[in-house]
C-alpha positions as CSV (number, residue, x, y, z in Angstrom):
1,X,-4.7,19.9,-7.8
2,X,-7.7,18.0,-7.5
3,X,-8.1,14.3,-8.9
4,X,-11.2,12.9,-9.3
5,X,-11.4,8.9,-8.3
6,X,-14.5,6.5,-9.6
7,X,-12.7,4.6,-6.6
8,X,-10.4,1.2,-6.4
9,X,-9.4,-0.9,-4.4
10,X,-5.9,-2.2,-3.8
11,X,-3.6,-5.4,-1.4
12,X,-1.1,-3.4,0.6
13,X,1.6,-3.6,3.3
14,X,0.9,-0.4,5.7
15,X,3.8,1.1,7.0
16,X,2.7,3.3,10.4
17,X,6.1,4.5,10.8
18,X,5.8,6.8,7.6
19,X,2.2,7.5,8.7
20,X,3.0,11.3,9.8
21,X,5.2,12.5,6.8
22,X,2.9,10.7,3.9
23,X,-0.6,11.7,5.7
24,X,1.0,15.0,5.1
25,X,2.2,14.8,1.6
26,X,-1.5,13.2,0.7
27,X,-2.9,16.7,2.3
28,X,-0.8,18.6,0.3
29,X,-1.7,17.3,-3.1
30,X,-5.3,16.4,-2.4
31,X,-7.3,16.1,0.7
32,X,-9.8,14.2,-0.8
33,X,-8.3,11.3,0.0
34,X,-7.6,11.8,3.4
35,X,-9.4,8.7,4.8
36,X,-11.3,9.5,7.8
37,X,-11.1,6.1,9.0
38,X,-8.6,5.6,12.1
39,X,-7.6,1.4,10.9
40,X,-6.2,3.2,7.3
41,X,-2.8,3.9,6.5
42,X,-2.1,6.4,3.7
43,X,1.7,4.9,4.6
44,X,1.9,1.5,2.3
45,X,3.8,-0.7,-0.4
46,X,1.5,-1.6,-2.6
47,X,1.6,-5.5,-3.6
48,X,-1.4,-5.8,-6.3
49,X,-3.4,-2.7,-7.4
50,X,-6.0,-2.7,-8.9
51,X,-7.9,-5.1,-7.5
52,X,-11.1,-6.1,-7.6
53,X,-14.3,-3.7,-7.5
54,X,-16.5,-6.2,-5.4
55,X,-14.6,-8.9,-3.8
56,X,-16.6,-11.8,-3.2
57,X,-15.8,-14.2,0.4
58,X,-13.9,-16.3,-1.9
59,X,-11.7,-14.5,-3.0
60,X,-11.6,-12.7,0.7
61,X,-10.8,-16.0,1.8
62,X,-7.8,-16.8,-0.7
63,X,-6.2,-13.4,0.2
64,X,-6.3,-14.7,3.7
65,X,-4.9,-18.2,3.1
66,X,-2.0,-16.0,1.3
67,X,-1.4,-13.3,4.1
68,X,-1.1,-16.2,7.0
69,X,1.0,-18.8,5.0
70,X,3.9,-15.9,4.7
71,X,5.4,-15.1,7.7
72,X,5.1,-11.5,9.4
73,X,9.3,-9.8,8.6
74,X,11.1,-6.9,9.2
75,X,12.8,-4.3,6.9
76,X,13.9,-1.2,6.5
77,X,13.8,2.2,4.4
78,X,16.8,4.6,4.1
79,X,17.3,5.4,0.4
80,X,15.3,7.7,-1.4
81,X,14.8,7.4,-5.0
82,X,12.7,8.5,-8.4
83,X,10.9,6.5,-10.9
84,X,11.4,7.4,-14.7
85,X,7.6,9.4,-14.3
86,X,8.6,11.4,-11.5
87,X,7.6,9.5,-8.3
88,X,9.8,9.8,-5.6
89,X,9.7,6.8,-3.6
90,X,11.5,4.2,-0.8
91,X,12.7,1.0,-2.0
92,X,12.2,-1.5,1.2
93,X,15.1,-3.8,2.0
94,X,15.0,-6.2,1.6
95,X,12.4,-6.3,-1.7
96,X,12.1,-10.0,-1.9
97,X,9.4,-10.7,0.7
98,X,6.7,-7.6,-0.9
99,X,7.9,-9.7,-4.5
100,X,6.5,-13.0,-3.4
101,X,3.7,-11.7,-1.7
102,X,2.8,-9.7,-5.4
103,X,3.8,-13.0,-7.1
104,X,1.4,-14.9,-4.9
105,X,-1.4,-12.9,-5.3
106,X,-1.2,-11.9,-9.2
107,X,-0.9,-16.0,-9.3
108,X,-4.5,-16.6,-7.1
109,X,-5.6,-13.4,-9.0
110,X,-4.8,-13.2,-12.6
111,X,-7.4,-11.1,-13.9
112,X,-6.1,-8.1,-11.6
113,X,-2.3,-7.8,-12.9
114,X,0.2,-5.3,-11.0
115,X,-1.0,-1.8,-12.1
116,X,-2.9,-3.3,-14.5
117,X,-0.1,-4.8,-16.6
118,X,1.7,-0.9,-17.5
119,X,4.3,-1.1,-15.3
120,X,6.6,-3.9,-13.8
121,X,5.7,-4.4,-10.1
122,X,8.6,-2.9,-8.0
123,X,8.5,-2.6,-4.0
124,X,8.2,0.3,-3.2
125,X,6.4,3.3,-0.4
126,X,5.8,6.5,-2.8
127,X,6.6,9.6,-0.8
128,X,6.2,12.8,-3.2
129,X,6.1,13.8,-7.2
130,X,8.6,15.8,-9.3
131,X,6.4,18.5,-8.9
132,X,6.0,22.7,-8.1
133,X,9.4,22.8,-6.2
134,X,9.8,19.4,-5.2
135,X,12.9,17.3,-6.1
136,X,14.7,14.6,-4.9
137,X,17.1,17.1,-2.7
138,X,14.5,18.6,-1.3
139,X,12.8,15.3,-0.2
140,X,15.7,14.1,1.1
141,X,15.9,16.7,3.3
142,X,12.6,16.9,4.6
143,X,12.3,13.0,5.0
144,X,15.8,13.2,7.4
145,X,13.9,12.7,10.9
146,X,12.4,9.5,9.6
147,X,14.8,7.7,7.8
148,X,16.4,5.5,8.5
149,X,13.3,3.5,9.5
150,X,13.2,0.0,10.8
151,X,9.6,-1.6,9.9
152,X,7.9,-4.5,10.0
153,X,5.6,-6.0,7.7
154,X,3.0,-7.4,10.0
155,X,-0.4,-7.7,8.1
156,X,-2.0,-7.0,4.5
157,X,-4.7,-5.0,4.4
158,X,-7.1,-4.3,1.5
159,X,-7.9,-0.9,1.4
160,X,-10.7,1.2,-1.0
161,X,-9.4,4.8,-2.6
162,X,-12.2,7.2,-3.8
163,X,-12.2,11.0,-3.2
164,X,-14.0,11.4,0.4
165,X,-14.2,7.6,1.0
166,X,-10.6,6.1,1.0
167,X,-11.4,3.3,3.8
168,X,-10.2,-0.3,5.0
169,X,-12.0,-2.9,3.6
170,X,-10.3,-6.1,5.5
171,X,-7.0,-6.9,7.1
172,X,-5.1,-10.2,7.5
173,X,-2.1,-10.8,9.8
174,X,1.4,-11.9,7.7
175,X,1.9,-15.7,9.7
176,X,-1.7,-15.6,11.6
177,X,-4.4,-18.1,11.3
178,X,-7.2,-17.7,8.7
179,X,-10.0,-16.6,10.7
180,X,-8.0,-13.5,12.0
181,X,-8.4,-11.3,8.7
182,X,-10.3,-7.8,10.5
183,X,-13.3,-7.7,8.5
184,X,-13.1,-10.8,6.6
185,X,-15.9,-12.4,7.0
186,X,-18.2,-9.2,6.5
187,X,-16.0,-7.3,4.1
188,X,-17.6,-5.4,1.6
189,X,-17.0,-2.8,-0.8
190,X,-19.6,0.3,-0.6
């Protein structure tokens, strides 16, 4: 099942600990959006998506002053649940620090509400679809020799998805100083 993306960009936590089992999950459905680029993590909780198209150094800049005034945390993932549409997905615990961060940022950013205003904003790493065979049982199972996981939300990273060209546009450390954001100063969206 092939989508096809015009491409968007969206603020996320990555989570390299659940890098192996979604990289594979993405495969499955559509390895279009593989990203070929070694600094992206397919493994994320999303805090504000969309975003915007072209970012200017601005707004770069605000995202920054956001990522290093909250301060890096650890959490964890264990329980395995399902949205109303079908996504099967890992609530982090605790939720409060990804719900300030989205706060913050749909504050600095207004025009760019959570999935576009359709759905509440709920932390959360997608792992699989009610879909061809796949249910909550059997994604239990399979996710067994990776949960529990003990994480740490360490940076936010702005990251581009488009079929052949997922990529990551700039990063900022959670509690670093300004300046540190990978990409900051250059980032642009191609």
């Amino acid at each position: 099942m092939s989508r096809s993306s015009a491409g968007h960009s969206v603020l996320v936590v990555p989570v390299p600990v659940l890098e192996t089992y979604v990289l594979g999950r993405t495969r499955h459905y559509d390895d279009s959006f593989v990203s070929a680029d070694p600094a992206f993590v397919h493994a994320h909780i999303t805090l504000l998506a969309p975003f915007l198209s072209s970012p200017t150094t601005d707004d770069l800049e605000r995202i920054g002053k956001i990522a290093t005034a909250a301060a890096a945390f650890d959490f964890r993932l264990d329980e395995v649940r399902v949205f109303a549409g079908g996504t099967i997905y890992l609530p982090p615990e605790p939720a409060e620090p990804f719900a300030a961060l989205t706060a913050e940022l749909s504050a600095a950013f207004p025009q760019c509400p959570p999935y576009a205003g359709l759905f509440d904003p709920v932390p959360h790493l997608t792992v699989d679809h009610l879909a061809g065979g796949v249910d909550l049982a059997s994604t239990r199972t399979s996710l067994e020799p990776y949960l529990p996981a003990r994480c740490r939300a360490d940076r936010v990273s702005l990251q581009w998805y488009e079929n052949h060209g997922c990529r990551t546009i700039a990063e900022w450390p959670l509690g670093g100083s300004p300046g540190q954001g990978e990409g900051a100063e250059t980032a642009c969206i191609t």
